[in-house]
N, C-alpha and C positions, 0 to 999 in steps of 0.2 A: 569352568575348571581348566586343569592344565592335562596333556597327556602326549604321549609319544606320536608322534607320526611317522610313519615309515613308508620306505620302499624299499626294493633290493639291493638299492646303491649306499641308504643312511637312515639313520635316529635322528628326529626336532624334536625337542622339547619345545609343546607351542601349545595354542589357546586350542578348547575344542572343544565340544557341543554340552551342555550341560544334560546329565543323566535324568531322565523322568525318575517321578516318587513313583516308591517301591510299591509291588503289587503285595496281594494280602499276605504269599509265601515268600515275601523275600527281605530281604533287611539295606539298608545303606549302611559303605563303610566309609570311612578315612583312612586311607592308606596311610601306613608308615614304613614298610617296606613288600619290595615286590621282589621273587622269584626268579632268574634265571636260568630257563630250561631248552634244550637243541631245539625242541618244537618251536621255540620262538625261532631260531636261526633257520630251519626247515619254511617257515611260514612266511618270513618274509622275501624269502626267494620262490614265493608260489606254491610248494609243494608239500605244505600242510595248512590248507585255509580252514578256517571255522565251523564249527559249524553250524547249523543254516540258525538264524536267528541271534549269533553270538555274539558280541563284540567284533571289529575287525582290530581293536588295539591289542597289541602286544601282552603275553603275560599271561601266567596258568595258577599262582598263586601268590597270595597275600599274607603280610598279619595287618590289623588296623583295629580301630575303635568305632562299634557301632554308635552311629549317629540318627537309624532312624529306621523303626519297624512298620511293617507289614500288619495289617491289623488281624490277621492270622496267629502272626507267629508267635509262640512260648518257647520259656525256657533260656531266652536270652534278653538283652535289657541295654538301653540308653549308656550309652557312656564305656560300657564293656569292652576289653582287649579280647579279640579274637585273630585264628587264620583261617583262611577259607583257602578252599579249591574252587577253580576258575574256567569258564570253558574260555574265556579271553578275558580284555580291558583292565589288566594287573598293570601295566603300566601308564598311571593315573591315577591321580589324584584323589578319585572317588570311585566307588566300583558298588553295583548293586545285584546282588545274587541272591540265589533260591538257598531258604537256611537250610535246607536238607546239609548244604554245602560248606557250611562253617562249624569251625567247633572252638569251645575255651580253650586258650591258650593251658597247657600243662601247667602243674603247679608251680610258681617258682623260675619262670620260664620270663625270658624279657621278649619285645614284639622283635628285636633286632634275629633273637634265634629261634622264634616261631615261623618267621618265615620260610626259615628251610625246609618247613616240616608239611604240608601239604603236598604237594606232587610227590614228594620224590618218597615221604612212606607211605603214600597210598598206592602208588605205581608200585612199589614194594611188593606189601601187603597183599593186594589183589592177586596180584600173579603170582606169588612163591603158595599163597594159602588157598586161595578159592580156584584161581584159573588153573596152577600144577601141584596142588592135592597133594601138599606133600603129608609123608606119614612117619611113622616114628623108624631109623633106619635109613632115610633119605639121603641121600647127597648130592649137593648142592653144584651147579657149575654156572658161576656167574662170566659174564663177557662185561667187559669194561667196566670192571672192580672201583676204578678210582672215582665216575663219575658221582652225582647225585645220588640217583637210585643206587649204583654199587656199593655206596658207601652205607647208605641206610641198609642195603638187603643184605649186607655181608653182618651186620649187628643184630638183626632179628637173626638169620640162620645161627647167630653165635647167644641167642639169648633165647631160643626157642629149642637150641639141640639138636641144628642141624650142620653136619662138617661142611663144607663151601671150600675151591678151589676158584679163582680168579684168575682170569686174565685179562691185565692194563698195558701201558705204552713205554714203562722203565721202570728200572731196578727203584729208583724214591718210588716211584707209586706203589710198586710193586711190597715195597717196606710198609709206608703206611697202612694195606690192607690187611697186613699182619696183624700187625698192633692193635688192628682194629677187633679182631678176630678170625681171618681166613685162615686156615690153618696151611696150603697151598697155594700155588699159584705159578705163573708164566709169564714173562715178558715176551710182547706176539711181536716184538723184532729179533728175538732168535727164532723162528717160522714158527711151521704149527704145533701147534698147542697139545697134538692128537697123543703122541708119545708120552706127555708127562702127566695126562688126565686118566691114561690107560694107569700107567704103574701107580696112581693112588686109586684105581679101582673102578673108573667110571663115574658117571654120573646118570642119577636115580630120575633128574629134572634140571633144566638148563634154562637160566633167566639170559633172553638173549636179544641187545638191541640194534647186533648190525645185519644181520638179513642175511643175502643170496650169497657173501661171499664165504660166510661161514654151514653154509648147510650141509653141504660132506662131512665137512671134518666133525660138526656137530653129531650127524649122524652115527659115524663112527665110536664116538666116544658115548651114545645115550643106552645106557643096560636095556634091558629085559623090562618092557612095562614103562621104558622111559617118556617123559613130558619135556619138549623141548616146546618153551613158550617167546613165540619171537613180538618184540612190542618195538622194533626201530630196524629201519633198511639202510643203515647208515655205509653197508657195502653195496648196496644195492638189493632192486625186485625182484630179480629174475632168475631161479637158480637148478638146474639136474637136482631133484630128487628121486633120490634109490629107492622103488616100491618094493624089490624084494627087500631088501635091510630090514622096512619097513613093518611091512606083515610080519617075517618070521621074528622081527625083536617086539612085535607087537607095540611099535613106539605109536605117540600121539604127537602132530604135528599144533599148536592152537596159536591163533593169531588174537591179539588183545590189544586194545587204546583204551583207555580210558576216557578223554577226554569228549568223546562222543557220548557218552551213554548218558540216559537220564538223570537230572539230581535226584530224582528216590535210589536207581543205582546206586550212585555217590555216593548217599547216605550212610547205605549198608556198607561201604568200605570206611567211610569215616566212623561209623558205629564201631566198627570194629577194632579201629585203633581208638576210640575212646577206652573201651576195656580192655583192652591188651598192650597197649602200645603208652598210652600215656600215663598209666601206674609208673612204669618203667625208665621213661623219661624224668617223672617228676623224682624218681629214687635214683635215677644219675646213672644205669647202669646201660643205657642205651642215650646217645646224644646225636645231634644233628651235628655234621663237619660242616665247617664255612672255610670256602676257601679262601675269597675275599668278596669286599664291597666297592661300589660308585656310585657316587651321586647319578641321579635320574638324566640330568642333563648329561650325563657320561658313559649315559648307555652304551654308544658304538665301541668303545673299550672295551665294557663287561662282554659283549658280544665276539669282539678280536679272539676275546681270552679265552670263553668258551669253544670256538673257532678251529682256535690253532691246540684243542687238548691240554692246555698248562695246567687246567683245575683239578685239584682235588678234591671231591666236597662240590658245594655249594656254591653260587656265586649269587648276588646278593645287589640292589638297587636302592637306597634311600629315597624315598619319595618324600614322608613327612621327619624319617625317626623315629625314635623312642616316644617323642614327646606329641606325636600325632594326636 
């Protein structure tokens, strides 16, 4: 088969090891499109590797056409469109994972826009509902609105009842998450954020993927009982935290990946957007953003693009297509 190779300098589109048959829990797919997520950009500059037994190829998630079971598995079947979550090897041609790990495509749903929909609503989901607990009265403080996860986590908080304020990179992005549903927000090139997250009240829980450089100012702005949940150090590791703030606002600090935990973990988060998330999909009232596509051989593009923050939404790889 074919798959990316990499290093920290580039993308090849080139020949590569053919995948062993699947164990009794797992399925083979046919890729028809792959995922574009920072972890891939993280990972090939060393500092987020695999982990231990994962693919070392590129890629967190798929749609494709199962081509070949596990003598375990139910529930799924030869020839079937599905997307899966990936601890790696999404980009490639074939990719074989634990079925905990896939689920049917929504109803209605082509493979082109299923592939959005793995990392970024399960990275979602997990942390706005299981890891920061939110409850009825919540509110929401997302950091970087416009990305993948932002764009999905700002449409569940808008389709579950929860108000959400964002902060992206411009006034377009900054639009987009409106429409999407954020009912606020900040451009974090006019500074910080800490002012305009105060006068709409605070936040109740903070989905946050850049790290050490926002931990003050997060602090500041998290109420009484607040969950700030950090899943990306994209400002960096290292950051002063205020233990008094701390204690007396009775905040919870929680760090979460996903991409490590088991696929029976996995499971439970794709379970759960099978009954919550994908009614809502298939009734139109929640959608995946794509920002845009590239062909597989055109990887290092998609990667520039992610890179330098121009996405909105999703960004997207053609491996086989629709017609995988």
């Amino acid at each position: 088969m074919r798959a990316i190779r990499h290093d920290d300098a580039r993308l090849v589109w080139d020949e590569a090891p053919d995948l062993p048959a699947p164990e009794s829990h797992e399925i083979r797919l046919r890729v028809a499109w792959a995922g574009v997520n920072r972890a891939d950009l993280m990972q090939r500059t060393g500092h987020y590797p695999p982990p231990p037994g994962a693919s070392p190829v590129l890629g967190l998630e798929v749609s494709g056409t199962v081509t070949e079971l596990g003598d375990g598995v139910t529930g799924l079947s030869v020839g079937q469109s599905v997307c899966a979550l990936l601890a790696g090897g999404g980009y490639a041609e074939e990719v074989v994972v634990d079925a905990h790990q896939v689920l049917p495509l929504p109803e209605g749903f082509s493979l082109h826009e299923a592939a959005a929909l793995p990392e970024v609503f399960a990275t979602a989901w997990l942390n706005l509902f299981m890891e920061g607990a939110l409850t009825a009265g919540d509110q929401v403080l997302l950091h970087a609105g416009a990305s993948g996860v932002g764009t999905a986590a700002i449409q569940l908080c808008r389709a579950f009842g929860y108000p959400c304020f964002v902060t992206v990179g411009s006034e377009a992005k900054l639009a987009a998450c409106r429409e999407l549903g954020a009912e606020d927000g900040w451009n974090r090139h006019e500074g910080s954020f800490v002012d305009a997250v105060k006068r709409w009240g605070g936040a109740d829980m903070i989905l946050d993927p850049v790290g050490a450089s926002y931990l003050a100012d997060n602090q500041q702005v998290l109420n009484e009982d607040g969950r700030l949940v950090v899943i990306g150090m994209m400002g960096g590791r290292q950051a002063e935290l205020d233990m008094g703030r701390m204690l007396m606002k009775r905040q919870r600090l929680i760090g979460s990946t996903l991409r490590a935990r088991p696929p029976e973990a996995k499971g439970r988060v794709l379970a759960a957007l099978a009954e919550h998330v994908w009614p809502r999909l298939a009734a139109g009232d929640v959608h995946p953003l794509i920002d845009r596509t590239w062909p597989i051989d055109e990887a290092e593009a998609a990667h520039d693009h992610v890179q330098a923050d121009a996405n909105t939404g999703k960004v997207l790889l053609e491996v086989g297509g629709d017609n995988a």
